[in-house]
C-alpha positions in Angstrom: 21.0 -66.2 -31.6 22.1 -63.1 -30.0 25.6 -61.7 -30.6 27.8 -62.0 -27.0 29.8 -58.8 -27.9 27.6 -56.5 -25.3 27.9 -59.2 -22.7 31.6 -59.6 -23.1 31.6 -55.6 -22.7 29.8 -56.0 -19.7 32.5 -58.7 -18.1 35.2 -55.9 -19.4 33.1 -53.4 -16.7 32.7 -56.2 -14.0 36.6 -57.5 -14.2 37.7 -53.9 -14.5 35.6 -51.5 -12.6 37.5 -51.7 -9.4 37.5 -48.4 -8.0 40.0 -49.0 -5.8 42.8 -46.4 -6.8 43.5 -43.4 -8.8 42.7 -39.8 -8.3 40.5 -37.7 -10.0 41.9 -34.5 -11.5 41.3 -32.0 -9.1 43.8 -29.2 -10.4 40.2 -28.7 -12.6 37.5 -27.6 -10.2 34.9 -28.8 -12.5 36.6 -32.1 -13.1 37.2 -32.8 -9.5 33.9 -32.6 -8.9 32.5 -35.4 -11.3 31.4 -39.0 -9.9 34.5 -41.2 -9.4 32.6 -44.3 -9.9 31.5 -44.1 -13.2 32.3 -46.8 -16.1 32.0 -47.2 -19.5 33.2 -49.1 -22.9 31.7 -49.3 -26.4 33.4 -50.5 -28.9 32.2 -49.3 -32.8 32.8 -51.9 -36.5 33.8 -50.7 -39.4 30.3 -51.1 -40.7 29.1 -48.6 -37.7 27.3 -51.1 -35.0 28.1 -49.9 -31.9 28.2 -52.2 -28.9 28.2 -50.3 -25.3 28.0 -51.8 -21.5 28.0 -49.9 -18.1 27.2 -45.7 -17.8 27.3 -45.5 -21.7 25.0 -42.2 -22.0 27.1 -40.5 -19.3 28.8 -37.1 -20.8 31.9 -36.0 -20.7 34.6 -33.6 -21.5 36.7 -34.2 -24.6 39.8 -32.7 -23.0 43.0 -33.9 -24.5 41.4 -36.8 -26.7 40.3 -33.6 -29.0 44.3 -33.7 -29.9 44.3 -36.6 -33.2 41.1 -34.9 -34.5 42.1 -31.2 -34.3 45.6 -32.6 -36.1 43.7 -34.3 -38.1 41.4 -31.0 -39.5 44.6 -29.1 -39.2 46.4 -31.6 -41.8 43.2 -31.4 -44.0 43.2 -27.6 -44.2 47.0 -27.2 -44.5 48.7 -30.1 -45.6 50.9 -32.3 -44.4 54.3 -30.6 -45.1 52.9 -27.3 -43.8 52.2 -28.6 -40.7 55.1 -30.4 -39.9 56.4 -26.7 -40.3 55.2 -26.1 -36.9 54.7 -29.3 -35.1 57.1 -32.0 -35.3 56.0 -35.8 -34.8 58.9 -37.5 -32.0 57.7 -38.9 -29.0 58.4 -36.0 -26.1 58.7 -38.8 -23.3 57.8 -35.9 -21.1 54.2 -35.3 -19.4 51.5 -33.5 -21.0 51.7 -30.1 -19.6 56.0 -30.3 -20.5 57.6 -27.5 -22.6 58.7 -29.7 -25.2 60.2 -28.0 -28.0 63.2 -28.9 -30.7 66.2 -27.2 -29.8 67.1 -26.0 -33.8 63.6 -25.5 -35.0 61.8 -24.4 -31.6 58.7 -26.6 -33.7 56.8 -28.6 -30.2 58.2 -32.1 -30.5 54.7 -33.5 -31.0 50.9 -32.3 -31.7 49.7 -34.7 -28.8 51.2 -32.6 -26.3 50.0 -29.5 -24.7 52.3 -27.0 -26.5 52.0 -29.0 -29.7 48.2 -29.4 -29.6 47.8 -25.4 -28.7 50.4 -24.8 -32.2 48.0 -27.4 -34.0 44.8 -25.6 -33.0 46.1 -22.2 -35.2 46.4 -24.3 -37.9 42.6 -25.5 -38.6 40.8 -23.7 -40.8 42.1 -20.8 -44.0 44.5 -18.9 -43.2 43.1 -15.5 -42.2 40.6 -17.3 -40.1 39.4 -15.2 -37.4 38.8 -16.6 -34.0 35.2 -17.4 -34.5 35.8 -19.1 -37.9 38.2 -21.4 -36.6 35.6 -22.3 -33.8 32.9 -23.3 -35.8 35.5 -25.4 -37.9 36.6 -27.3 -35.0 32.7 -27.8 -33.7 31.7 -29.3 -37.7 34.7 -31.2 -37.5 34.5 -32.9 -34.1 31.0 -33.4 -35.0 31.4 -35.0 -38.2 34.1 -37.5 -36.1 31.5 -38.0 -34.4 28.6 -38.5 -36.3 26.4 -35.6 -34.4 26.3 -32.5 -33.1 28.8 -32.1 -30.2 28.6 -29.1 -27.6 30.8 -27.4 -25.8 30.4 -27.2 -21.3 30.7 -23.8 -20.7 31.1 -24.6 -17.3 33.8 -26.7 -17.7 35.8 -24.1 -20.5 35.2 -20.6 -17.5 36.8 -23.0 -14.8 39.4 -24.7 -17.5 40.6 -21.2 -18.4 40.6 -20.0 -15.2 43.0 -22.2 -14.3 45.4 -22.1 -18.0 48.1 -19.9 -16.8 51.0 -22.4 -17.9 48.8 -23.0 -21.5 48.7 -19.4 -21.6 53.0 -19.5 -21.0 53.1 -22.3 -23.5 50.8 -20.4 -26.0 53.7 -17.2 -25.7 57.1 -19.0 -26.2 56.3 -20.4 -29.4 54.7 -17.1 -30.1 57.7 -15.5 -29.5 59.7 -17.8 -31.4 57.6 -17.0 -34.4 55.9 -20.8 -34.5 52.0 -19.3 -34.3 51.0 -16.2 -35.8 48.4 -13.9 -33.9 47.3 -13.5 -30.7 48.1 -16.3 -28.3 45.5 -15.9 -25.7 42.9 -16.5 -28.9 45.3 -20.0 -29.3 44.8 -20.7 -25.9 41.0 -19.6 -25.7 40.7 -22.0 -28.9 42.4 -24.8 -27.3 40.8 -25.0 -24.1 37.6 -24.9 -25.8 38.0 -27.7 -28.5 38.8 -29.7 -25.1 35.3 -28.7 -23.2 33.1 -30.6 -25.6 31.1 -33.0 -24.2 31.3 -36.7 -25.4 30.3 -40.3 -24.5 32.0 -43.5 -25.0 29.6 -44.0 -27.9 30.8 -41.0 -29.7 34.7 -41.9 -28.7 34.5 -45.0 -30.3 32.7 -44.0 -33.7 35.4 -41.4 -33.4 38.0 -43.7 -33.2 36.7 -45.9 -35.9 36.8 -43.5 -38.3 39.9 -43.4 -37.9 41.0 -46.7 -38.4 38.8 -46.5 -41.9 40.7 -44.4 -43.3 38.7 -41.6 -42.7 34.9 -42.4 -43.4 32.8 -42.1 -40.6 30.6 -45.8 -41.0 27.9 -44.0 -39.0 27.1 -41.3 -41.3 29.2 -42.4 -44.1 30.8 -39.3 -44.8 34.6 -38.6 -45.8 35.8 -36.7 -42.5 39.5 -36.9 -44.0 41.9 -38.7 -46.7 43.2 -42.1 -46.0 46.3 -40.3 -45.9 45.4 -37.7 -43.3 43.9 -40.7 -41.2 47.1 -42.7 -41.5 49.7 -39.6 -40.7 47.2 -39.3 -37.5 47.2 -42.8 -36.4 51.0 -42.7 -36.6 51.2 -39.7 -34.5 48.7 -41.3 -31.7 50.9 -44.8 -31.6 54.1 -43.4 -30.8 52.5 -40.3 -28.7 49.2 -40.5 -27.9 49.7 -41.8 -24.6 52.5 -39.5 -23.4 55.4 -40.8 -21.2 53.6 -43.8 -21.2 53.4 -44.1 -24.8 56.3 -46.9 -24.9 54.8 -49.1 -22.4 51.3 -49.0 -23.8 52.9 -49.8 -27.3 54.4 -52.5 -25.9 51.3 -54.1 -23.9 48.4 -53.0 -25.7 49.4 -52.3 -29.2 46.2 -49.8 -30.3 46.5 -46.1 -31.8 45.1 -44.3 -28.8 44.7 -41.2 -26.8 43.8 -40.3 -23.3 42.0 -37.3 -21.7 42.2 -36.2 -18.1 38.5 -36.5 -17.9 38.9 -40.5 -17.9 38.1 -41.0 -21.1 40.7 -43.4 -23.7 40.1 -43.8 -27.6 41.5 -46.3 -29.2 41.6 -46.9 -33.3 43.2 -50.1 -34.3 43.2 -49.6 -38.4 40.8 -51.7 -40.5 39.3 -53.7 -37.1 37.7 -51.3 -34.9 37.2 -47.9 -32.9 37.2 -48.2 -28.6 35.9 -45.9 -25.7 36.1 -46.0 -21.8 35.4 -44.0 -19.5 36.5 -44.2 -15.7 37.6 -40.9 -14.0 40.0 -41.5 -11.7 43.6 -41.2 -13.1 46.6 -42.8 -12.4 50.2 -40.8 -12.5 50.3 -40.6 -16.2 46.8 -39.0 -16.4 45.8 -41.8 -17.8 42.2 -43.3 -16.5 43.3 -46.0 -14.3 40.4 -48.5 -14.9 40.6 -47.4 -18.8 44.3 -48.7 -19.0 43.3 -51.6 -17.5 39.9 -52.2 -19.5 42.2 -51.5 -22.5 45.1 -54.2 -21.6 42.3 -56.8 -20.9 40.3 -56.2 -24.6 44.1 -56.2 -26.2 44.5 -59.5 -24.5 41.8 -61.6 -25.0 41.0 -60.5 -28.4 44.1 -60.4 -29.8 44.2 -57.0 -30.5 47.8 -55.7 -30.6 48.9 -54.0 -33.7 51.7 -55.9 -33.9 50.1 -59.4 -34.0 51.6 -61.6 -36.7 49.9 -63.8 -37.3 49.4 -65.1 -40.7 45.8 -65.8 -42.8 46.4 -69.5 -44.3 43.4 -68.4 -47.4 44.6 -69.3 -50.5 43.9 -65.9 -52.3 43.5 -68.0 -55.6 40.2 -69.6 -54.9 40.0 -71.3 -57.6 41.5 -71.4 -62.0 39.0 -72.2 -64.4 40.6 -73.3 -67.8 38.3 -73.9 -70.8 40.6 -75.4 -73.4 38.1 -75.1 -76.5 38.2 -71.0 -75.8 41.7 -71.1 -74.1 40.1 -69.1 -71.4 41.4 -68.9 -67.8 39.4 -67.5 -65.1 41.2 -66.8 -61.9 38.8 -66.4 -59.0 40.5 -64.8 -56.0 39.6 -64.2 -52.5 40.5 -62.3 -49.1 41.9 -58.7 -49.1 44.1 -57.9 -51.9 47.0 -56.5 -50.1 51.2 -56.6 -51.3 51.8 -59.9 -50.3 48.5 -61.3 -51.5 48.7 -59.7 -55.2 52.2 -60.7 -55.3 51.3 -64.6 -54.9 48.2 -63.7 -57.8 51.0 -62.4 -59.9 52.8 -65.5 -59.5 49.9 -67.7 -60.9 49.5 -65.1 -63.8 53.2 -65.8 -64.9 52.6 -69.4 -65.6 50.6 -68.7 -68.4 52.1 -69.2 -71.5 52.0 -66.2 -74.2 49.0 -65.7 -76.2 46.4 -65.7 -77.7 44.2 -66.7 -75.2 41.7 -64.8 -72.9 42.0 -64.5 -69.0 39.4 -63.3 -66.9 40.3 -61.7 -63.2 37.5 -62.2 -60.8 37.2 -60.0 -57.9 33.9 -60.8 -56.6 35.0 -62.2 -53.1 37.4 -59.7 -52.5 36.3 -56.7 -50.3 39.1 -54.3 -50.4 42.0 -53.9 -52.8 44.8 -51.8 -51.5 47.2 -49.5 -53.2 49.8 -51.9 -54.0 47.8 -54.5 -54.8 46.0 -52.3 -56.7 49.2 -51.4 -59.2 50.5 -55.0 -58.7 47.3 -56.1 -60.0 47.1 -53.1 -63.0 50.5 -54.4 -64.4 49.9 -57.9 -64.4 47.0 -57.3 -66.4 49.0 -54.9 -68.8 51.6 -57.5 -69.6 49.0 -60.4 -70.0 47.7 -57.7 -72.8 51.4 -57.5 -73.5 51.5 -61.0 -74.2 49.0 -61.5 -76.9 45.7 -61.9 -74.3 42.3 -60.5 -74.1 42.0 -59.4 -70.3 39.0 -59.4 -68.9 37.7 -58.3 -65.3 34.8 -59.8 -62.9 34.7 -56.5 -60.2 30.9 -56.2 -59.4 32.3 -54.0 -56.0 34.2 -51.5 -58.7 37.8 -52.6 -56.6 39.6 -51.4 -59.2 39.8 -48.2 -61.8 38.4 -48.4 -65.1 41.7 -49.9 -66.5 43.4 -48.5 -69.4 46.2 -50.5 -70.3 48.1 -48.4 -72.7 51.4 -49.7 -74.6 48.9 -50.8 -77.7 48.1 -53.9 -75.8 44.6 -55.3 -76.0 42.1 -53.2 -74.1 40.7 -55.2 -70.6 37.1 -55.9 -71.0 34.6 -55.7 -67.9 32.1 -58.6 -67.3 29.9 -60.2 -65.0 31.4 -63.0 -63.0 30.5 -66.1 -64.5 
């Protein structure tokens, strides 16, 4: 059989390529000039298949969607606390282009922002980075979001910064109130270039995906950034990334994304999957009117929303094996191992009397062990060892560390499934 993903992209085009309102943005000769029709999803797995209907291979600028990745190479090279130094991370409420700053601090209220994301641009790279160097570091990292070599439209940046007058006002308040450091018509310059690269839905979505991996990019498999970096950015894009908008797309479609005035939207929803359209025309948020709406109806139907709550009923103890010759348990568990998972597994483990005895934890159905369940897990095992038992553990996938109990307890044992 043939998955129906591509063809339920291509009822996403036919239901929501309307064409029948928004404006382009023509305060960007270049942008103004582009074909209003034009539409495009994809959607990217966590295991890097990309699915795409409508004008998938048509390019496009970047623009403002840039704004999570910069952050993101900007938290990499500098660090979290360093960054929230100069850019804070409150939803503005105000439009993109607004002069958003805290009134104590002077810091930009956000990094999604223009005045935020022009402050966030200084801070990829070392520290004495010159111009150039920070350049190439925001072309390798884009492309490594991306999973190829992205370019830049010259055409687009000359008419772009032709037109940056309030970016260039922007880029000298919080130059003048000692935020950035150096020139800033080289923050500007940087800025409205890590906006002109070109891009499809394709790349948007394995861009958005890698993301909501926690960094990896499934494509290419490489470690763009660190789970934490990823999380700190998908944060950021939930509560800002849509602007003065932000509220109401929380609310109705419930996906980590961000817009760009080129009609482009990203979305990431963590651990499910990475999204891209592409429509041009823009409604009064600068949003991509047929985007929004291709967004709400994939939310909708497949039951996107981040705030879903809708509970697994698999038991996460598959099954307890109990060989009373050996006095040997084997607890074979299942599903992600997550707090409230481990923490029903940690309930079966204090039924067993104290040793000696042996208990085996098997892992082999379980794809992912997170950090809590990971410690939850790890101290169960120690106080089994505690309490007189050989531990043993079935983890062909390597879930969890090498194990070393400590306390003088028995030493866990690694073994095949059985």
């Amino acid at each position: 059989m043939k998955t129906p993903v591509p063809e339920y992209l291509l009822e996403i085009r036919d239901a929501c390529s309307m064409g029948d309102d928004g404006q382009l943005a023509d305060y960007i000769p270049e942008l103004a000039a582009v074909d209003p029709d034009r539409f495009a999803v994809a959607a990217c797995t966590l295991d890097g298949v990309v699915y795409t209907a409508g004008d998938a291979d048509a390019k496009f600028t970047i623009q403002s969607m840039s704004k999570p990745f910069i952050y993101a190479l900007a938290l990499r090279d500098r660090g979290i606390r360093r960054v929230l130094e100069k850019v804070g991370v409150e939803p503005s409420g105000d439009a993109f282009n607004e002069i958003s700053l805290e009134p104590e601090t002077g810091r930009p209220e956000n990094p999604m922002i223009n005045i935020g994301a022009i402050t966030t641009h200084t801070l990829v790279g070392p520290l004495d980075a010159t111009e150039i160097e920070r350049d190439t570091a925001v072309q390798e990292g884009l492309s490594a979001f991306a999973g190829r070599p992205l370019d830049v439209d010259i055409t687009v940046l000359d008419s772009e910064l032709r037109t940056a007058f309030r970016n260039r006002a922007m880029a000298n308040l919080v130059r003048a109130g000692g935020i950035i450091d150096g020139d800033p018509d080289e923050a500007v310059r940087g800025y409205t270039r890590q906006c002109a690269y070109t891009v499809t839905v394709r790349d948007l979505a394995v861009m958005a995906v890698t993301l909501a991996t926690g960094g990896v990019n499934p494509v290419t498999r490489e470690r763009v950034v660190s789970d934490e970096v990823a999380r700190q950015v998908l944060a950021v894009m939930a509560t800002c990334g849509m602007y003065d908008a932000a509220g109401d797309w929380m609310s109705t479609v419930g996906i980590p994304a961000k817009s760009g005035v080129s009609g482009g939207i990203l979305g990431a929803l963590p651990a499910q999957v990475g999204l891209g359209v592409f429509s041009p025309r823009l409604d009064a948020h600068g949003h991509s009117v047929e985007g929004v709406r291709a967004f709400e109806r994939m939310s909708r139907d497949l039951d996107l929303h981040l705030m879903n709550t809708a509970v697994t009923d698999v038991e996460v103890v598959r099954s307890v094996r109990y060989d009373e010759a050996t006095d040997r348990r084997t607890f074979r568990l299942q599903g992600a191992m997550t707090f409230a998972s481990a923490e029903l597994v940690l309930r079966h483990l204090a039924e067993i009397p104290p040793g000696p005895g042996e208990v085996t934890i098997d892992l082999s159905r379980v794809p992912s062990v997170n950090t809590s369940a990971r410690r939850m897990l790890l101290e169960g095992m120690r106080r089994l060892g505690a309490d007189g038992h050989v531990v043993g553990l079935a983890d062909p996938g390597r879930r969890l560390p090498d194990p070393d109990l400590g306390d003088g307890t028995r030493p866990v044992s690694r073994r095949a499934a059985r």
